[in-house]
C-alpha positions as CSV (number, residue, x, y, z in Angstrom):
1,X,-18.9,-0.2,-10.1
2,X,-15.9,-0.8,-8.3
3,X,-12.6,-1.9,-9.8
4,X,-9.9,-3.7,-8.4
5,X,-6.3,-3.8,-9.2
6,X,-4.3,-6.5,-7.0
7,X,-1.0,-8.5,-6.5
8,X,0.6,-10.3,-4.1
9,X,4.2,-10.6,-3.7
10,X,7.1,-11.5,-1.8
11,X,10.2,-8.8,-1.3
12,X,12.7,-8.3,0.7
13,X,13.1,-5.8,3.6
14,X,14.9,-3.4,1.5
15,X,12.7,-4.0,-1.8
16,X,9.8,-3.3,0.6
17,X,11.3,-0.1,1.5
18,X,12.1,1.2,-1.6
19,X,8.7,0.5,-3.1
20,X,7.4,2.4,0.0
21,X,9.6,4.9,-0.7
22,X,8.0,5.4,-4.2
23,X,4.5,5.4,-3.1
24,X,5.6,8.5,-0.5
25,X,7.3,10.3,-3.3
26,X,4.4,10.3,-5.7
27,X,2.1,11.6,-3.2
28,X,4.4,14.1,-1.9
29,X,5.2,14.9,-5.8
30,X,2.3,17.8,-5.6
31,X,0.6,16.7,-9.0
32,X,-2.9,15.7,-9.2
33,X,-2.3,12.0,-10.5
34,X,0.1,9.7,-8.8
35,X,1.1,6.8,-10.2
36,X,0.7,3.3,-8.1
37,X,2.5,0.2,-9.1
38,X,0.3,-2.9,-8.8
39,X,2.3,-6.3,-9.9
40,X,3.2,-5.4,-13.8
41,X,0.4,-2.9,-14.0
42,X,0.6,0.8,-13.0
43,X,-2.8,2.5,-11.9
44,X,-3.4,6.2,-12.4
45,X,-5.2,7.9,-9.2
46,X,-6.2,11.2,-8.4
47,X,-6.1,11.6,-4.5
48,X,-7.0,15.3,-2.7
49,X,-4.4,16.7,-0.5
50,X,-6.2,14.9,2.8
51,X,-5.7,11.3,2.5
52,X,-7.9,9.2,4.9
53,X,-5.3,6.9,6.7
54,X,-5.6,3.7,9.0
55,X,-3.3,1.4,10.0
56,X,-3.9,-2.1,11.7
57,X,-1.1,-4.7,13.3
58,X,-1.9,-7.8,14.2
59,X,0.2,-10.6,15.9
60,X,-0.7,-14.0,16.4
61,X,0.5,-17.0,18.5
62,X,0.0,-20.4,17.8
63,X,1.7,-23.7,19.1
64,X,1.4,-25.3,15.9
65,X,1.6,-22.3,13.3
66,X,4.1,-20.5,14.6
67,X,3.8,-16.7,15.3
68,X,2.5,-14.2,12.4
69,X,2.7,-10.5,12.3
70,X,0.3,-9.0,9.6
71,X,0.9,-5.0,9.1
72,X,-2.4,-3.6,6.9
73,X,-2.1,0.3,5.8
74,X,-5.1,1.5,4.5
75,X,-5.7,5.0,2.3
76,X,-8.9,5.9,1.2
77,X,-10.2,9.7,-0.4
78,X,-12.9,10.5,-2.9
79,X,-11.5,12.0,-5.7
């Protein structure tokens, strides 16, 4: 059974960057749990030192929308 933990927020270039920042440290950290802020909730995970990785950018054009850029990173393991 699969369990999901997930939020959606707005923040600002450098809010983005710092909680960036925070998800690299924990991983590079060298414990066996990180510690991944979700929203108000913080989820305990035990990744392996390879991390699967893939990263996906999209940009879109549209007369009547206006243009989007979507960036998606994507890490997966089994514990």
């Amino acid at each position: 059974m699969a369990e999901r933990t997930t939020a959606d927020e707005t923040l600002t270039r450098s809010e983005l960057a710092s909680y960036l920042t925070a998800l690299g440290d924990e991983f590079e950290g060298g414990g066996e749990e990180i510690n991944v802020t979700v929203g108000n909730k913080t989820v305990d995970l035990n990744p392996p030192e390879q991390v699967g990785v893939s990263v996906d950018v999209v940009e879109r054009s549209s007369m009547l929308r206006g243009n989007t850029e979507t960036v998606t990173i994507e890490l997966n393991w089994k514990p």
